[in-house]
C-alpha positions as CSV (number, residue, x, y, z in Angstrom):
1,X,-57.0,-4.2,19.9
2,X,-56.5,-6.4,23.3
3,X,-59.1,-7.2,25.5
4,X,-58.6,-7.7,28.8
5,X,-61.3,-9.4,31.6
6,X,-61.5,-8.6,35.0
7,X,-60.4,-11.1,37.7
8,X,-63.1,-13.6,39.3
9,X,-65.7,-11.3,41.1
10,X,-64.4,-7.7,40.0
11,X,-65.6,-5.7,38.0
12,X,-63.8,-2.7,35.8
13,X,-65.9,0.1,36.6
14,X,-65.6,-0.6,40.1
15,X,-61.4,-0.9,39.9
16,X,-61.6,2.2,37.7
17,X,-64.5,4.9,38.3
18,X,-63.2,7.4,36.2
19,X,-61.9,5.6,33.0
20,X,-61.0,9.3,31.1
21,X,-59.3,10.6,34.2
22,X,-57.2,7.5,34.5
23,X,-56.0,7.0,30.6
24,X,-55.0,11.2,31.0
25,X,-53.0,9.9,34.2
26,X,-51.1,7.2,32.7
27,X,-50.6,8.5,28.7
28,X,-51.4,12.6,28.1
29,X,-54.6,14.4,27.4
30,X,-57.0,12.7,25.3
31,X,-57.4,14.0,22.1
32,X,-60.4,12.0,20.3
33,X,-62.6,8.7,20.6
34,X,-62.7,5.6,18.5
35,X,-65.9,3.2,18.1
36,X,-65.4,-1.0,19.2
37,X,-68.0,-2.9,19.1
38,X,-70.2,-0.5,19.8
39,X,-68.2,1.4,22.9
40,X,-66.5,4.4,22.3
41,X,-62.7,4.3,23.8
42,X,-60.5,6.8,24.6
43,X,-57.8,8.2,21.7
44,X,-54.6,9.4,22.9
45,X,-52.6,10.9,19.8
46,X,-49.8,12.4,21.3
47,X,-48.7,10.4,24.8
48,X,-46.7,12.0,27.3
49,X,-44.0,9.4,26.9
50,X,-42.3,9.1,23.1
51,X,-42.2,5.3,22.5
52,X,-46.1,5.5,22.1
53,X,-47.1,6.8,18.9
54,X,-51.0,6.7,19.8
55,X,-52.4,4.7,22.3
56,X,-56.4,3.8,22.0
57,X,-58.1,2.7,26.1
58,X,-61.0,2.0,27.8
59,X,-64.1,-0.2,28.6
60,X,-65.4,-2.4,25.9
61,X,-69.0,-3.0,26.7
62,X,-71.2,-6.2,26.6
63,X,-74.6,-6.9,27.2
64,X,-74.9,-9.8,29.8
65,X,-71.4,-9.9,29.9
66,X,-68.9,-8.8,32.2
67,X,-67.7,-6.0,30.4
68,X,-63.6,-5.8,29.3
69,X,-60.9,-3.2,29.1
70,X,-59.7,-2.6,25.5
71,X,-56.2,-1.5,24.4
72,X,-54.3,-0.5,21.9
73,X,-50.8,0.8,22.1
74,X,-49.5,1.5,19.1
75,X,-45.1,2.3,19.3
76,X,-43.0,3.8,17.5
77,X,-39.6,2.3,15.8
78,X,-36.9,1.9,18.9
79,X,-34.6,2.9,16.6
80,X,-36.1,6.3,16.1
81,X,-36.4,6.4,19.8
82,X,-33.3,5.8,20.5
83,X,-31.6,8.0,17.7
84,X,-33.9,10.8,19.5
85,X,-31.8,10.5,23.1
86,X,-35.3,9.0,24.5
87,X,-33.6,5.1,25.2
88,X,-34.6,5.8,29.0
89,X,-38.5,6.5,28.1
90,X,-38.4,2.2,26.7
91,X,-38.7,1.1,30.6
92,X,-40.7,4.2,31.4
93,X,-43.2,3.1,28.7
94,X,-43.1,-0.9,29.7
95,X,-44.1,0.5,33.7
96,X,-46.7,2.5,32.4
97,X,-48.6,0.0,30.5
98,X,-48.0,-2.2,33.2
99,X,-49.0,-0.6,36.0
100,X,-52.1,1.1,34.0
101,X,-53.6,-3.1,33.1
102,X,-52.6,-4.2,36.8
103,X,-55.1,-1.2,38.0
104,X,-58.0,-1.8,35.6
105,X,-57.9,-6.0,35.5
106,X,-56.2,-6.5,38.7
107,X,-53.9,-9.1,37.2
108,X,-49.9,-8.4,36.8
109,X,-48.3,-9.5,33.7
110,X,-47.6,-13.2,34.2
111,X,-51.3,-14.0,35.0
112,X,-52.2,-11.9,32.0
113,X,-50.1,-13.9,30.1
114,X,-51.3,-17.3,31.7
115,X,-55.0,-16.5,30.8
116,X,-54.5,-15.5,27.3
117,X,-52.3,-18.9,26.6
118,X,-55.7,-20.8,27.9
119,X,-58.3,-18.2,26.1
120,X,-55.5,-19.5,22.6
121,X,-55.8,-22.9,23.7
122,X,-59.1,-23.2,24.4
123,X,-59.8,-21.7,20.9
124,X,-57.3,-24.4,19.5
125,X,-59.3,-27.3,21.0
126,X,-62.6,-25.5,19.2
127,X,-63.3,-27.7,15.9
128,X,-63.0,-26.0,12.8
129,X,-66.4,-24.5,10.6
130,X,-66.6,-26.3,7.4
């Protein structure tokens, strides 16, 4: 599971107001929930597009924290995808995921990117717990 943070001075549930009604948008109906630490997220078992197997979405909450949008996009095999005739549904999928984590976080995938290389270095310069 990837959480994702807001940027500076937004907040999820004000990009997204209806977080159900948006993962239905981007993936297919949702089918179940899934606990994470202590929020319940959104299951979608059978997504609209075929390179997703299962995708799990929506707002990880914390206490005195900002809170974060947690994802999980699970894919299947691209070689069963493209043995199926779906090849065409690969940058169909890529857009959708995208476009869904630019609307929720507000940050396109190269500042995505750039924030989780600091969150991995940041952890790096963190000593070790003997």
């Amino acid at each position: 599971m990837k959480e994702y943070k807001m940027r500076r001075g937004e907040y999820l549930d004000e990009r997204v107001s209806d977080m159900l009604a948006t993962v239905e948008e981007y993936f297919g109906d949702v089918t179940d929930t899934k606990r994470f630490k202590d929020s319940d997220l959104y299951v979608v078992e059978d997504p609209d597009n075929p390179v997703f197997k299962r995708i799990v979405a929506g707002t990880v909450e914390y206490a005195g924290k900002k809170d974060k949008l947690g994802v999980q996009f699970e894919e299947r095999p691209a070689e069963d995808v493209i043995a199926e005739g779906n090849a065409d549904a690969a940058a169909d999928a890529v857009d959708a995921k995208n476009d869904f984590l630019l609307e929720a976080t507000g940050r396109d995938a190269k500042s995505r990117r750039d924030s989780m290389k600091r969150s991995v270095e940041d952890d790096a310069e963190k000593p070790d717990t003997v």
